[in-house]
C-alpha positions in Angstrom: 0.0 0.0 0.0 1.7 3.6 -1.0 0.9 6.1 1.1 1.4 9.9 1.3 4.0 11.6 3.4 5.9 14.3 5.2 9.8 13.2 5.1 12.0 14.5 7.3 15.7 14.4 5.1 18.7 16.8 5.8 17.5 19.4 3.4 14.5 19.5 5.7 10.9 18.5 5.0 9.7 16.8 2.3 6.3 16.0 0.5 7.0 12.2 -0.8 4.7 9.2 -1.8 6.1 6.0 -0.4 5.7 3.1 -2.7 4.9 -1.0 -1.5 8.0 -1.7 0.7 10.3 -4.6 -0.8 12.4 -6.8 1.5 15.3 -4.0 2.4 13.9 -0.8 0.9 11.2 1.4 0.0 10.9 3.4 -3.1 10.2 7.1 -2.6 9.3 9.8 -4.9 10.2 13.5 -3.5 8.7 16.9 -4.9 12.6 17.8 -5.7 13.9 19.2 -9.1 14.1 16.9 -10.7 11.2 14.5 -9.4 12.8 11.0 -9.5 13.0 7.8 -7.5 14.5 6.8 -4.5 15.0 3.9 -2.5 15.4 4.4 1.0 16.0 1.6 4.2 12.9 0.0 5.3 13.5 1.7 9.1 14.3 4.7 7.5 11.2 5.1 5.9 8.8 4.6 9.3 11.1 6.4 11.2 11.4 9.8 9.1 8.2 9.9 7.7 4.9 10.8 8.8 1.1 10.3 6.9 -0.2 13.5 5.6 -3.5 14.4 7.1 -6.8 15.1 5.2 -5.3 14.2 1.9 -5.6 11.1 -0.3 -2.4 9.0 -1.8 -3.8 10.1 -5.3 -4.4 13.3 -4.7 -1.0 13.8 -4.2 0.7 11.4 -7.2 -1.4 13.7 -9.8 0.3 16.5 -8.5 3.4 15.1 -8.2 2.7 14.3 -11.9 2.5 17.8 -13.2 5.3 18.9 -10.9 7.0 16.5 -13.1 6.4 18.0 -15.7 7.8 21.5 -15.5 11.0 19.7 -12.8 11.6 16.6 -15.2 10.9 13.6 -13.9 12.6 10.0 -14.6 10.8 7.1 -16.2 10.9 4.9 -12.9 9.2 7.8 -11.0 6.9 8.5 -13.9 6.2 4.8 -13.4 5.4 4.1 -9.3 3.0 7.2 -9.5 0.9 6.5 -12.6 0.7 2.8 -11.2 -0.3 4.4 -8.2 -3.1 7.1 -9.6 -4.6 4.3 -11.7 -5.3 1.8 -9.1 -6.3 4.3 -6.6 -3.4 3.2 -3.9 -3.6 0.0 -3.6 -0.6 -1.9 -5.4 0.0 -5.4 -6.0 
């Protein structure tokens, strides 16, 4: 299940959507320039990041979409969040 969060990373506080966590890591797509992928340590991911309140998962992958757009975003980004705005969160 993906889910929308705050990150908390050195450069501060980040919007991110956190993809189905595999056995060591999580994919991670920031609002950065550009928008791309990351894969960050399971514990890293519940420890730095917290849900977003009052907003869906969706909601923010379509706008992480457009920011795309004008940033440039990479085809594995491009990727999680239209799988992601297509089956409305839930990924198998």
């Amino acid at each position: 299940m993906s889910r929308a969060v705050h990150y908390h990373s050195d450069e501060g506080v980040h919007c991110a959507v956190l993809g189905r966590p595999g056995r060591k890591f999580t994919p991670m797509v920031l609002i950065d320039y550009p928008v791309r992928l990351r894969k960050i340590p399971n514990a890293e991911a519940v420890r730095y990041s917290r849900d977003i309140d009052g907003t869906t998962v969706q909601t923010v992958a379509q706008k992480m979409l457009a920011a795309g757009e004008r940033m440039g975003i990479n085809k594995s980004a491009r990727k999680l969040l239209n799988e992601i705005t297509t089956t409305n969160g839930e990924m198998t």
